[in-house]
Predicted model as a PDB file, atoms N, CA, C, CB and O in Angstrom, pLDDT in the B-factor column:
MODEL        1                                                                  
ATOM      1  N   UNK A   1      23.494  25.395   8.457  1.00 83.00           N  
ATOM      2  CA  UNK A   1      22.372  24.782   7.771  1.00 83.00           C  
ATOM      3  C   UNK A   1      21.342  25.883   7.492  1.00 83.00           C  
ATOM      4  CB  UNK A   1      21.751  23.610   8.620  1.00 83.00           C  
ATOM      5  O   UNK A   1      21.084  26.835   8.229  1.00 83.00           O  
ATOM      6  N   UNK A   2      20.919  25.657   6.568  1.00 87.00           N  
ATOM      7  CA  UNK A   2      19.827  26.969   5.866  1.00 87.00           C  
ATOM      8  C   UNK A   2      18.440  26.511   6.889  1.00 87.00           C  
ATOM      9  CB  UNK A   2      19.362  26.746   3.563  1.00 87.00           C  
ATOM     10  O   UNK A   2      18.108  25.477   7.469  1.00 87.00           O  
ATOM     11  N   UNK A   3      17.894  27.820   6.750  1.00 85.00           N  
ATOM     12  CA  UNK A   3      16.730  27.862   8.140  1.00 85.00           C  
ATOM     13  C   UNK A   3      15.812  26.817   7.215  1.00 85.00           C  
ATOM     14  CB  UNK A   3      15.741  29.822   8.699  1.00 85.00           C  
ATOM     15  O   UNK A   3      15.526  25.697   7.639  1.00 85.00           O  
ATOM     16  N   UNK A   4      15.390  27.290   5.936  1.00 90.00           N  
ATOM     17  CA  UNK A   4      14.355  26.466   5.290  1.00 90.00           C  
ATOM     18  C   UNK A   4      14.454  24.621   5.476  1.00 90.00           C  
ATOM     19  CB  UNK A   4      14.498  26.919   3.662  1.00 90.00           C  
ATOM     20  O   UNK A   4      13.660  23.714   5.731  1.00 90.00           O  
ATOM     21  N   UNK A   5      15.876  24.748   5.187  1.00 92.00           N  
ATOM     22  CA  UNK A   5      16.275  22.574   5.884  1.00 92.00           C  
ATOM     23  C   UNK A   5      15.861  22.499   7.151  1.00 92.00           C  
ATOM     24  CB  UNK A   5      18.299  21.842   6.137  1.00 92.00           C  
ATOM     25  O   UNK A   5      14.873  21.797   7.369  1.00 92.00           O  
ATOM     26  N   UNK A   6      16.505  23.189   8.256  1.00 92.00           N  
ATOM     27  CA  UNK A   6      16.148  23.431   9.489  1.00 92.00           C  
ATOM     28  C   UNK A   6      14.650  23.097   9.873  1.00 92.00           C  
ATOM     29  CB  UNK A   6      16.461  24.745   9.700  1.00 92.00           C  
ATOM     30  O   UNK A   6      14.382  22.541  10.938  1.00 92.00           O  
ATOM     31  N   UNK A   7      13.721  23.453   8.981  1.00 93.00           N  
ATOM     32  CA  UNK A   7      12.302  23.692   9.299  1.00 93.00           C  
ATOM     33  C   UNK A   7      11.630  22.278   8.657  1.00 93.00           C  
ATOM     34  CB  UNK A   7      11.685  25.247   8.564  1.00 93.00           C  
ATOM     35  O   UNK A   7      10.786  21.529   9.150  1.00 93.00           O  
ATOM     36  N   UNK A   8      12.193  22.224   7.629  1.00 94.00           N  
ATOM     37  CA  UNK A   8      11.838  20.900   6.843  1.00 94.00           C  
ATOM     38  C   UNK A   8      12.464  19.727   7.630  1.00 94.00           C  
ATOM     39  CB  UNK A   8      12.444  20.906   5.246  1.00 94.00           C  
ATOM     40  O   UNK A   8      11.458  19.061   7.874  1.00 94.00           O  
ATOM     41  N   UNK A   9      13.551  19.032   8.202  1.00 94.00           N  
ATOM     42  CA  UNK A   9      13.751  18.255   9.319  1.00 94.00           C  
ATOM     43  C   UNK A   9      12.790  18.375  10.147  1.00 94.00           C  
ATOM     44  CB  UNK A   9      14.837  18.471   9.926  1.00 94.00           C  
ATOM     45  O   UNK A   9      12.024  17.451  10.421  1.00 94.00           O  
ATOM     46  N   UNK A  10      12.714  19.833  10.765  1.00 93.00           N  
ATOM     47  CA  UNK A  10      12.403  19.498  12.170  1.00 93.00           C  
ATOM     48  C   UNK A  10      10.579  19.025  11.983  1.00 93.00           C  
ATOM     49  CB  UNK A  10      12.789  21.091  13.339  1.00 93.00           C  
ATOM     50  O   UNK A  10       9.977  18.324  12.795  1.00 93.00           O  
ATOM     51  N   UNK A  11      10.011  19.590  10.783  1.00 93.00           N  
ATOM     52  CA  UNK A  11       8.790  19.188  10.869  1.00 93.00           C  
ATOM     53  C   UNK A  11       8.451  17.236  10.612  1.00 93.00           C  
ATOM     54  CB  UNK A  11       8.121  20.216   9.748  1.00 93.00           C  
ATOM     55  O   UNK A  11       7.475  16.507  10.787  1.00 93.00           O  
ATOM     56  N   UNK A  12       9.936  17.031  10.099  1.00 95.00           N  
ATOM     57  CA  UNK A  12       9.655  15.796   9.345  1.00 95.00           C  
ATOM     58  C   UNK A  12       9.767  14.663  10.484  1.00 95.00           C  
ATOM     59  CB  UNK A  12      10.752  15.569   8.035  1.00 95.00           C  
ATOM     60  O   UNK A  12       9.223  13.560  10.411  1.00 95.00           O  
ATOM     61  N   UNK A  13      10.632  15.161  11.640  1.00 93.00           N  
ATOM     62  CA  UNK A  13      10.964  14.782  12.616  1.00 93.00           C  
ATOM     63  C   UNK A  13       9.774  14.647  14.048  1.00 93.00           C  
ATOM     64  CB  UNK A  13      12.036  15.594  12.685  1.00 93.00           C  
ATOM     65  O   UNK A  13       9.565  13.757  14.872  1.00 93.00           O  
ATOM     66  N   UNK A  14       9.245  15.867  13.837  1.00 94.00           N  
ATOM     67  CA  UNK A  14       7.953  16.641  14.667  1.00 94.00           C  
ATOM     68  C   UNK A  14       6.646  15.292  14.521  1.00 94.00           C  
ATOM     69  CB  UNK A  14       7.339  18.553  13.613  1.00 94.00           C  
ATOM     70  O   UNK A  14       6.318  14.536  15.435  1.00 94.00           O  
ATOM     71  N   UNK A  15       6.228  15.301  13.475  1.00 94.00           N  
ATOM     72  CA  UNK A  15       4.720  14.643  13.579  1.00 94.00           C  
ATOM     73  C   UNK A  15       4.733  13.223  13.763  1.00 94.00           C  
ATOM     74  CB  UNK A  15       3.841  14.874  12.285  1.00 94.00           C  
ATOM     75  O   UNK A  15       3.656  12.700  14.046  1.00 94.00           O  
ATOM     76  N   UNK A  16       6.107  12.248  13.619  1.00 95.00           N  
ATOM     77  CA  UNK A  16       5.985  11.010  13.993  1.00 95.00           C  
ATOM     78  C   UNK A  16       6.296  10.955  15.077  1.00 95.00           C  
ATOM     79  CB  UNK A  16       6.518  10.191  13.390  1.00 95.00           C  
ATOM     80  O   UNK A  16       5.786   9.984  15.636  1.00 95.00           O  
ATOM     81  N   UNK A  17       7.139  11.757  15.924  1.00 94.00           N  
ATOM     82  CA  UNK A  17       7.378  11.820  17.028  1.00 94.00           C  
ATOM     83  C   UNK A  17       6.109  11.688  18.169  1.00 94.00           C  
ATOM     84  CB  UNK A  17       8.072  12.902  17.010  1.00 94.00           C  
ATOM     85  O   UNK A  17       5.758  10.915  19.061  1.00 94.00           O  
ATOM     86  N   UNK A  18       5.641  13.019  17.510  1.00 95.00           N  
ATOM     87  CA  UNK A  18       3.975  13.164  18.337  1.00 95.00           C  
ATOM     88  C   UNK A  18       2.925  12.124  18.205  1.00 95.00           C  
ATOM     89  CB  UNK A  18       3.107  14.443  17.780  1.00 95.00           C  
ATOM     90  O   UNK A  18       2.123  11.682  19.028  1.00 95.00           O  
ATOM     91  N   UNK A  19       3.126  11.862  17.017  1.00 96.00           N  
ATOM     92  CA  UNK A  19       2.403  10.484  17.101  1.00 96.00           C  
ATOM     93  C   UNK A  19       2.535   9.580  18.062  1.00 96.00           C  
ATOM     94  CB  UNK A  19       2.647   9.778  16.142  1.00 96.00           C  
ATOM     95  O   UNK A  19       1.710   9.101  18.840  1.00 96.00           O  
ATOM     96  N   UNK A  20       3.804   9.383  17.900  1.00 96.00           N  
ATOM     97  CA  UNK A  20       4.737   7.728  18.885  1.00 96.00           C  
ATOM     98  C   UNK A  20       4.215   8.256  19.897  1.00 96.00           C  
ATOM     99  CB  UNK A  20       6.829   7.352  19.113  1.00 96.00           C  
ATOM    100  O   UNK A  20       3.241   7.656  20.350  1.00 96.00           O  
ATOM    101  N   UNK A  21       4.578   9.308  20.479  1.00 96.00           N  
ATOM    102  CA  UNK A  21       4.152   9.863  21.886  1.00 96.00           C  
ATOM    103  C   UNK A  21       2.854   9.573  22.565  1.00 96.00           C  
ATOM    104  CB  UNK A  21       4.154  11.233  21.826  1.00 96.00           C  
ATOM    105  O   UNK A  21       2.674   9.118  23.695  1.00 96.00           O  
ATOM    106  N   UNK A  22       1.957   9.935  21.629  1.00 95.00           N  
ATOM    107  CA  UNK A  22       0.421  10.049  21.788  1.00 95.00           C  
ATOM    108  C   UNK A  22      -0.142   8.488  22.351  1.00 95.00           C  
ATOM    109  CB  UNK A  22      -0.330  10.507  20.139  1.00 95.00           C  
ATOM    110  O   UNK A  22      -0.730   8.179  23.388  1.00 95.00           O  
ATOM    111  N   UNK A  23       0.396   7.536  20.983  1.00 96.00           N  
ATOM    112  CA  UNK A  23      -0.302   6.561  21.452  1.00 96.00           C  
ATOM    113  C   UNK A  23       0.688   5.696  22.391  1.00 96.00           C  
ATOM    114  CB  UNK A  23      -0.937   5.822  20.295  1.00 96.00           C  
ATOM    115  O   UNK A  23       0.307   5.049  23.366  1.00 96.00           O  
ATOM    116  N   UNK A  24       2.053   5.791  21.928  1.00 96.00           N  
ATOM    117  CA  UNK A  24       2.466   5.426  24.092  1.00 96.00           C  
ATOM    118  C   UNK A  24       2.103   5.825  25.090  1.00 96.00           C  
ATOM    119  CB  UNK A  24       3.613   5.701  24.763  1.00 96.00           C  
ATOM    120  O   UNK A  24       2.251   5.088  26.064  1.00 96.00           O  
ATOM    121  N   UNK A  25       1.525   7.051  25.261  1.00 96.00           N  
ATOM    122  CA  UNK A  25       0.957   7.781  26.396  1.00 96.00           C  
ATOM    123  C   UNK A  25      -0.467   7.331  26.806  1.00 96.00           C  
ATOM    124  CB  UNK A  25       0.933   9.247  26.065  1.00 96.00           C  
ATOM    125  O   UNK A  25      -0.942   7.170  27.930  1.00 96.00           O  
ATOM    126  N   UNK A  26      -1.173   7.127  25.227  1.00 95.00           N  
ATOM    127  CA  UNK A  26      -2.218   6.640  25.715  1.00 95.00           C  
ATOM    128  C   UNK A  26      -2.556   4.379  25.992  1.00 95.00           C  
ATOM    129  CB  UNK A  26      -3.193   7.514  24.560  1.00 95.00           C  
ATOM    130  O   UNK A  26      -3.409   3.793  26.658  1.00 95.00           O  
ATOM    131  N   UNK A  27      -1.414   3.839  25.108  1.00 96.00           N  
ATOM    132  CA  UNK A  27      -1.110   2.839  25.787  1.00 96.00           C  
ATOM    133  C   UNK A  27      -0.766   2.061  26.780  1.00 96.00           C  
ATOM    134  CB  UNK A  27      -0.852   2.733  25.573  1.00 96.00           C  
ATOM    135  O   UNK A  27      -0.824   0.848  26.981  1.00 96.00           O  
ATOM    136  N   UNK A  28      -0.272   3.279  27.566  1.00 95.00           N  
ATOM    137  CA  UNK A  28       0.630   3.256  29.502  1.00 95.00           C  
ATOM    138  C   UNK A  28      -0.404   3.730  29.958  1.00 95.00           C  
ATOM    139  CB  UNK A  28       2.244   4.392  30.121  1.00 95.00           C  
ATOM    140  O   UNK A  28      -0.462   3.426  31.149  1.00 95.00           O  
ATOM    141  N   UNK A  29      -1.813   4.695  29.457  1.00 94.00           N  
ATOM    142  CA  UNK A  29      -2.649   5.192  30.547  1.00 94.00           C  
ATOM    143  C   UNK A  29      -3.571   3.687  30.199  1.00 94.00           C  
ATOM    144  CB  UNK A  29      -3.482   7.043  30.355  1.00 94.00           C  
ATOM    145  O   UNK A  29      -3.703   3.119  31.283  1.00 94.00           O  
ATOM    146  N   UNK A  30      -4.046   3.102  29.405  1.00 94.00           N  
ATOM    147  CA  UNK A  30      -5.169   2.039  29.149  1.00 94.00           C  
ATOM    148  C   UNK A  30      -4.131   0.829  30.501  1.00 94.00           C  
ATOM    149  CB  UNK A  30      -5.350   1.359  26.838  1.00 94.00           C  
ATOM    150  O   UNK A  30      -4.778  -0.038  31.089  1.00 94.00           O  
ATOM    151  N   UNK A  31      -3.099   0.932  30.692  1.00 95.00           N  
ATOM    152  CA  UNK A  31      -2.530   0.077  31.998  1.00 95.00           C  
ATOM    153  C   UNK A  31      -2.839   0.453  33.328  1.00 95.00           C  
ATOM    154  CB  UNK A  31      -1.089   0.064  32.049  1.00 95.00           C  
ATOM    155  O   UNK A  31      -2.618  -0.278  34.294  1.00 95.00           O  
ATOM    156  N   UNK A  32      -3.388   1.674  33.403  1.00 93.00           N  
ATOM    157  CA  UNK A  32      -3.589   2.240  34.824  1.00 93.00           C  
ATOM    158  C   UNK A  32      -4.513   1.520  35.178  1.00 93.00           C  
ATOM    159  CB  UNK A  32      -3.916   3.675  35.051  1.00 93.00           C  
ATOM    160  O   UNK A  32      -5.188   1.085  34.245  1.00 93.00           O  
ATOM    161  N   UNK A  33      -4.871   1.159  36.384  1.00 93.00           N  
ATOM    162  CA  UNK A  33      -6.059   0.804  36.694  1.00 93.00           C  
ATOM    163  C   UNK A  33      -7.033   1.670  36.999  1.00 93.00           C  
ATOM    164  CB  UNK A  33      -5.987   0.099  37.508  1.00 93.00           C  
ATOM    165  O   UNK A  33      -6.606   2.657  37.599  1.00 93.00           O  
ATOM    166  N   UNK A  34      -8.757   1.655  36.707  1.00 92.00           N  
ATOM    167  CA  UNK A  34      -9.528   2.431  36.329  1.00 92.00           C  
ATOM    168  C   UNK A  34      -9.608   2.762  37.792  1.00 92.00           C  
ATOM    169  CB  UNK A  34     -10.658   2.017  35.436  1.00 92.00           C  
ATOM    170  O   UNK A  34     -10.092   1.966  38.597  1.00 92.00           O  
ATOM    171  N   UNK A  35      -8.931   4.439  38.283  1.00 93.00           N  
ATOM    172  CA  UNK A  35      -9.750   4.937  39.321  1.00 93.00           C  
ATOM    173  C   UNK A  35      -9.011   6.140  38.557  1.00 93.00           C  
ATOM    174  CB  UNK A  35      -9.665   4.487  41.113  1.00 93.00           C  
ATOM    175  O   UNK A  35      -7.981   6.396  37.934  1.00 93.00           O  
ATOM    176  N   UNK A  36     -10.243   6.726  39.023  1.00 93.00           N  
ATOM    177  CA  UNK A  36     -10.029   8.406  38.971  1.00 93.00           C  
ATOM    178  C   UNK A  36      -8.603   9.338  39.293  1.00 93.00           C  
ATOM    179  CB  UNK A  36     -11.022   8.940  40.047  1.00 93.00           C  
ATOM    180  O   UNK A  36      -8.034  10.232  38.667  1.00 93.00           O  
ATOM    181  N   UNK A  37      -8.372   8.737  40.434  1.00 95.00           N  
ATOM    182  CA  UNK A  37      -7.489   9.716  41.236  1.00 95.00           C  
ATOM    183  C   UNK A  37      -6.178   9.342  40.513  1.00 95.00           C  
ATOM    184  CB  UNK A  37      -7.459   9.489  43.022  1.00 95.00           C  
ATOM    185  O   UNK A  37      -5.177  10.047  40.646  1.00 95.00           O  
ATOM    186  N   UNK A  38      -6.184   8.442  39.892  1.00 94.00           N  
ATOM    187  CA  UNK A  38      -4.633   7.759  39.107  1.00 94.00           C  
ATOM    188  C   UNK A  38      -5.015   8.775  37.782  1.00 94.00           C  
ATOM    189  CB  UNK A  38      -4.538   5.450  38.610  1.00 94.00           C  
ATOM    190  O   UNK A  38      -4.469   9.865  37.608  1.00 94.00           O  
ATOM    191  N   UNK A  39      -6.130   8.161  36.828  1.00 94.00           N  
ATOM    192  CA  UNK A  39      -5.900   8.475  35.500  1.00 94.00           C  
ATOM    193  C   UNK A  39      -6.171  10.155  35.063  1.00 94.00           C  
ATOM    194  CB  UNK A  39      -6.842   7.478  34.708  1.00 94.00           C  
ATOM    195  O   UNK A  39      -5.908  10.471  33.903  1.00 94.00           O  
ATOM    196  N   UNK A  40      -6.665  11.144  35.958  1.00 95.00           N  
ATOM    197  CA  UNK A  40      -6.722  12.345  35.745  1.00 95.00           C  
ATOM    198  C   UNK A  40      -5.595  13.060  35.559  1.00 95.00           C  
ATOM    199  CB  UNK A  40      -7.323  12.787  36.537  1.00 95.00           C  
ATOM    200  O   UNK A  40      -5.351  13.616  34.489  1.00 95.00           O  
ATOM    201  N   UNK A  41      -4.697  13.108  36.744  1.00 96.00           N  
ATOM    202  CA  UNK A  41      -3.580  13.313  37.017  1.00 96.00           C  
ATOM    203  C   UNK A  41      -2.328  13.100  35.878  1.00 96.00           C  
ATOM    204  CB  UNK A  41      -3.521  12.603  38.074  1.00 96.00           C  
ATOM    205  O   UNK A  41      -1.821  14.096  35.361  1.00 96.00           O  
ATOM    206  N   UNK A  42      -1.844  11.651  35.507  1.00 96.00           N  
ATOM    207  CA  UNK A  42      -1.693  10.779  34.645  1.00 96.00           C  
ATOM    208  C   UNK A  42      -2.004  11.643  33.295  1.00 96.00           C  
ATOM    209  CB  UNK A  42      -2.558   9.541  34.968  1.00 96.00           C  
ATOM    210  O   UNK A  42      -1.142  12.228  32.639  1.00 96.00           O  
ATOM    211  N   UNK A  43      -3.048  11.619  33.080  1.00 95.00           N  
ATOM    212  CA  UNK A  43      -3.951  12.133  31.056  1.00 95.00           C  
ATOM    213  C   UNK A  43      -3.138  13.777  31.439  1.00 95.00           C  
ATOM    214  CB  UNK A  43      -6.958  12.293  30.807  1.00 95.00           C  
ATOM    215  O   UNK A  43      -2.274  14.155  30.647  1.00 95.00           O  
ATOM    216  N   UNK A  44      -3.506  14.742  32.762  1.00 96.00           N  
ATOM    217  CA  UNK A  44      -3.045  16.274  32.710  1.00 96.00           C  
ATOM    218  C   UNK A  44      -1.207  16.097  32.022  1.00 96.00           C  
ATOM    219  CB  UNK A  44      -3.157  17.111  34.740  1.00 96.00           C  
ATOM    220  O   UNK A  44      -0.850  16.687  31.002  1.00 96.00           O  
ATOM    221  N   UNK A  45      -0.178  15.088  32.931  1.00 96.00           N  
ATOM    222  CA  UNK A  45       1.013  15.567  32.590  1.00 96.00           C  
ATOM    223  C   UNK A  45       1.333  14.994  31.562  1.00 96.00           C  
ATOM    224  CB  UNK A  45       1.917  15.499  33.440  1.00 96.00           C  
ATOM    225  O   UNK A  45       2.199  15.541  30.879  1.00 96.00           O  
ATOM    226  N   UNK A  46       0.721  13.631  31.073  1.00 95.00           N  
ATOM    227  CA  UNK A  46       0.773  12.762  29.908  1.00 95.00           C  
ATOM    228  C   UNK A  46       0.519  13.818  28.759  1.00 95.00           C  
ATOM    229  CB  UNK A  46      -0.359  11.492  29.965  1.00 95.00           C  
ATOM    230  O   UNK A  46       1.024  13.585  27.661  1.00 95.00           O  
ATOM    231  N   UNK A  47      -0.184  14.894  28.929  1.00 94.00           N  
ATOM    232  CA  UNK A  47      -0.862  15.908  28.121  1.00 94.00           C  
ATOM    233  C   UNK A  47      -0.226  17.042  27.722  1.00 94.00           C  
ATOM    234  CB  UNK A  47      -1.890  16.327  28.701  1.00 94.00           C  
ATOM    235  O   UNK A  47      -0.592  17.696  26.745  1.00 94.00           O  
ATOM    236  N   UNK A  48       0.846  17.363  28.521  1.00 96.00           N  
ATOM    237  CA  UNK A  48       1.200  18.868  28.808  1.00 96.00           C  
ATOM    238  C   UNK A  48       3.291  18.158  28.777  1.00 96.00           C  
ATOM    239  CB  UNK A  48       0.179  19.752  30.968  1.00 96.00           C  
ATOM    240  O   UNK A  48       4.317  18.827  28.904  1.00 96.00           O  
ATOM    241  N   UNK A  49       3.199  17.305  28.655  1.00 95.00           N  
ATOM    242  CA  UNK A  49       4.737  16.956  28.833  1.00 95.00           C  
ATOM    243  C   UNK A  49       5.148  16.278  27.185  1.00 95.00           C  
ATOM    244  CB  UNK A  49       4.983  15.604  30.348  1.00 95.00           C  
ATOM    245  O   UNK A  49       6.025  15.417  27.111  1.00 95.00           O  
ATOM    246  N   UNK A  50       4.620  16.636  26.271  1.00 93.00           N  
ATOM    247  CA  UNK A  50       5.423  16.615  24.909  1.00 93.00           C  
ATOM    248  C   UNK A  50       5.637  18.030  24.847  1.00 93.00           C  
ATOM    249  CB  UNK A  50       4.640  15.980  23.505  1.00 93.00           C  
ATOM    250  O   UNK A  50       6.793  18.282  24.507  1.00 93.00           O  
ATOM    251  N   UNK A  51       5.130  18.755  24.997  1.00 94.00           N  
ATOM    252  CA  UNK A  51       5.212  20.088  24.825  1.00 94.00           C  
ATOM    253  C   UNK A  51       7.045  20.864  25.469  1.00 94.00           C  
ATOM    254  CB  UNK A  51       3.690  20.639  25.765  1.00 94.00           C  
ATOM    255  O   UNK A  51       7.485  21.840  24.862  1.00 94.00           O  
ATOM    256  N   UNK A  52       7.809  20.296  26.598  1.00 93.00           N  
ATOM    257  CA  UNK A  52       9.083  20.112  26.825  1.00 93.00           C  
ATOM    258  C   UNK A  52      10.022  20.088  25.693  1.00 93.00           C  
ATOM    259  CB  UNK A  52       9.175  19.055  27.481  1.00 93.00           C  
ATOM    260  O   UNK A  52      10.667  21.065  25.312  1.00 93.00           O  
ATOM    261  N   UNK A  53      10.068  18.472  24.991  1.00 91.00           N  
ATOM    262  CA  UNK A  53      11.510  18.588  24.161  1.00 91.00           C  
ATOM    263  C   UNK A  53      10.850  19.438  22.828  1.00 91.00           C  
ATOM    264  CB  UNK A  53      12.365  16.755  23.652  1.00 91.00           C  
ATOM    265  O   UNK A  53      11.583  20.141  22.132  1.00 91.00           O  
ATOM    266  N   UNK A  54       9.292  19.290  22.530  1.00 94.00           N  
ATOM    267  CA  UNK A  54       9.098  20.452  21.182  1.00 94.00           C  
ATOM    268  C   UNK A  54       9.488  21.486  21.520  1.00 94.00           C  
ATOM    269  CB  UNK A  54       7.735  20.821  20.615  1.00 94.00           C  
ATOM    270  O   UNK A  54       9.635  22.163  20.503  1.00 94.00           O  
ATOM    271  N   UNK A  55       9.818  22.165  22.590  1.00 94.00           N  
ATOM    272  CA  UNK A  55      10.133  23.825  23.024  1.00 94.00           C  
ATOM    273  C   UNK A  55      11.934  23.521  22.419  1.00 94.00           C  
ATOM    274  CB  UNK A  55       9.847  24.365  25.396  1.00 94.00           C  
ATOM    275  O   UNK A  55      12.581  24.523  22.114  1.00 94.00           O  
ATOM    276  N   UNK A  56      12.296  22.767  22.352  1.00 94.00           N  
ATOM    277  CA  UNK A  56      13.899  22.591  22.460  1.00 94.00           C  
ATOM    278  C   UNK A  56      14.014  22.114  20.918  1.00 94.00           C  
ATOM    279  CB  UNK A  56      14.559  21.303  23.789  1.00 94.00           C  
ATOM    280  O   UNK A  56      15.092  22.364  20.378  1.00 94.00           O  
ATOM    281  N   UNK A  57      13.219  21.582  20.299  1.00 93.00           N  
ATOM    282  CA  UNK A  57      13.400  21.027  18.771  1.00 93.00           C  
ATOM    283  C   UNK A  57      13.061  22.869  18.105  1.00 93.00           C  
ATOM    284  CB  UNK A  57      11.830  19.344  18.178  1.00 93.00           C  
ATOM    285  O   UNK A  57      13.941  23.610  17.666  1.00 93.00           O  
ATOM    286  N   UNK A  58      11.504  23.229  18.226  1.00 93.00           N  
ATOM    287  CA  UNK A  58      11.314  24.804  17.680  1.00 93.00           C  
ATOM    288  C   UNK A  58      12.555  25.590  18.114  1.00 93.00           C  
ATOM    289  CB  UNK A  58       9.886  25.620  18.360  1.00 93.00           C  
ATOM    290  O   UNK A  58      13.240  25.813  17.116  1.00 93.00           O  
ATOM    291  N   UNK A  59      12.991  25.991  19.002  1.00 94.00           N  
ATOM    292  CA  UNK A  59      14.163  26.611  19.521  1.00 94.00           C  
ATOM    293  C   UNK A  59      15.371  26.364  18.245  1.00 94.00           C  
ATOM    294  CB  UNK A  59      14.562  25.860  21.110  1.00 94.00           C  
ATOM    295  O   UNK A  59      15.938  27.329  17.732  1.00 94.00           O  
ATOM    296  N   UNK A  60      15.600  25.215  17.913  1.00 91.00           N  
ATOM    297  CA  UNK A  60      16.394  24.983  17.251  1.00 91.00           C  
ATOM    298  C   UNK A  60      15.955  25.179  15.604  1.00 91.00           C  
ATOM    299  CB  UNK A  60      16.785  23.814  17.735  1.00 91.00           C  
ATOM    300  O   UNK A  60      16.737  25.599  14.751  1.00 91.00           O  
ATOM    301  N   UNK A  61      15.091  24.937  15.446  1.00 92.00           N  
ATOM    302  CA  UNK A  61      14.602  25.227  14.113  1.00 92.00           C  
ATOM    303  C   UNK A  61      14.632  26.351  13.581  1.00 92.00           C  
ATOM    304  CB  UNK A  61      13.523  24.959  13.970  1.00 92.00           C  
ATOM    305  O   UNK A  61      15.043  26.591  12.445  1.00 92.00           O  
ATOM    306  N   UNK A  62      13.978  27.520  14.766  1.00 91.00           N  
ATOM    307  CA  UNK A  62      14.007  28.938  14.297  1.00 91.00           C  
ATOM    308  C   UNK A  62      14.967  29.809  14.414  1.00 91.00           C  
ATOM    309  CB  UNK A  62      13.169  29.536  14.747  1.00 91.00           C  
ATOM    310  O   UNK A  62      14.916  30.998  14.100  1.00 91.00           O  
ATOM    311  N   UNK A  63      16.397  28.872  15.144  1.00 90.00           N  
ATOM    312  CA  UNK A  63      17.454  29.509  15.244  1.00 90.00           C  
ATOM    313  C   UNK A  63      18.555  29.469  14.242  1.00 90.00           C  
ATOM    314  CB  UNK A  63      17.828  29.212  16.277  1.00 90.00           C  
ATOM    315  O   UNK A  63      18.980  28.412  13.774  1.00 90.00           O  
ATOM    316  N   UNK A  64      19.081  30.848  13.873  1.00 88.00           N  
ATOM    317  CA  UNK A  64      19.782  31.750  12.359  1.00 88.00           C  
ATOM    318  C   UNK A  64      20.353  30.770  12.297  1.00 88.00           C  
ATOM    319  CB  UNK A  64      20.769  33.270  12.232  1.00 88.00           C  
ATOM    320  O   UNK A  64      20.085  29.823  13.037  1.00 88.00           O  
ATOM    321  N   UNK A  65      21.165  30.743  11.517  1.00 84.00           N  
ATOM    322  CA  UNK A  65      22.477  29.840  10.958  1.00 84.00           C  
ATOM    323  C   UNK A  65      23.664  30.469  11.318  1.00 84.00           C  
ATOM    324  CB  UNK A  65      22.564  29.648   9.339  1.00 84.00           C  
ATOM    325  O   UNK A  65      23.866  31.670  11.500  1.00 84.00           O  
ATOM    326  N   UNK A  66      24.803  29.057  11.441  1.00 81.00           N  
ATOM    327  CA  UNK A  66      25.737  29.778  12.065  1.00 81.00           C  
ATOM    328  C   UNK A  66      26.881  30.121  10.807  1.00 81.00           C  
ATOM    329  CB  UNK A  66      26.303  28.902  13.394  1.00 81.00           C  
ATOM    330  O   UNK A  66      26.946  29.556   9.716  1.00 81.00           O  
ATOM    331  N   UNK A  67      27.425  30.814  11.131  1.00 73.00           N  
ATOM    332  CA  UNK A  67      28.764  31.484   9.650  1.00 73.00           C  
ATOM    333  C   UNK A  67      29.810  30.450   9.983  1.00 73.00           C  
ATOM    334  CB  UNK A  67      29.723  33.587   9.845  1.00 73.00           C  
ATOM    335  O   UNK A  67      30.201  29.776  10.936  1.00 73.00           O  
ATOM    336  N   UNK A  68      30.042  30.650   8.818  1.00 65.00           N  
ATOM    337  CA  UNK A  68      30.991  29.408   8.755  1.00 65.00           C  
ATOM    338  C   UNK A  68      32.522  30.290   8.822  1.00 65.00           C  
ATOM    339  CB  UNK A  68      30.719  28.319   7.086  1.00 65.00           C  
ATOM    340  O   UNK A  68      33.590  29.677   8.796  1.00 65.00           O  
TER     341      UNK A  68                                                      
ENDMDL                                                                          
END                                                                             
């Protein structure tokens, strides 16, 4: 697959994803019950854990094409 398709998927793929993510993440935190010691914790990995499968989607995007 040509890198330019590659990039065009993966972006097309990328921003609804993050979206969905965002506001499930922030739909499951509005369930926590309001104390501190839950929702800090909670918002840090809720925050820092899309960042996982995007390392594995970019990986794939910016990687050459294979010969056929």
């Amino acid at each position: 697959m040509q890198p330019r398709v590659k990039k065009l998927i993966g972006f097309a793929l990328f921003l609804p994803a993050l979206a969905l993510y965002f506001f499930a993440a922030a739909a499951l935190g509005e369930r926590i019950p309001f104390n501190q010691l839950l929702l800090v914790p909670y918002y840090i990995i809720a925050g820092v854990a899309w960042a996982f499968p995007t390392k594995y989607l970019l990986r794939w995007m910016n990687s050459p094409p294979k010969d056929r």
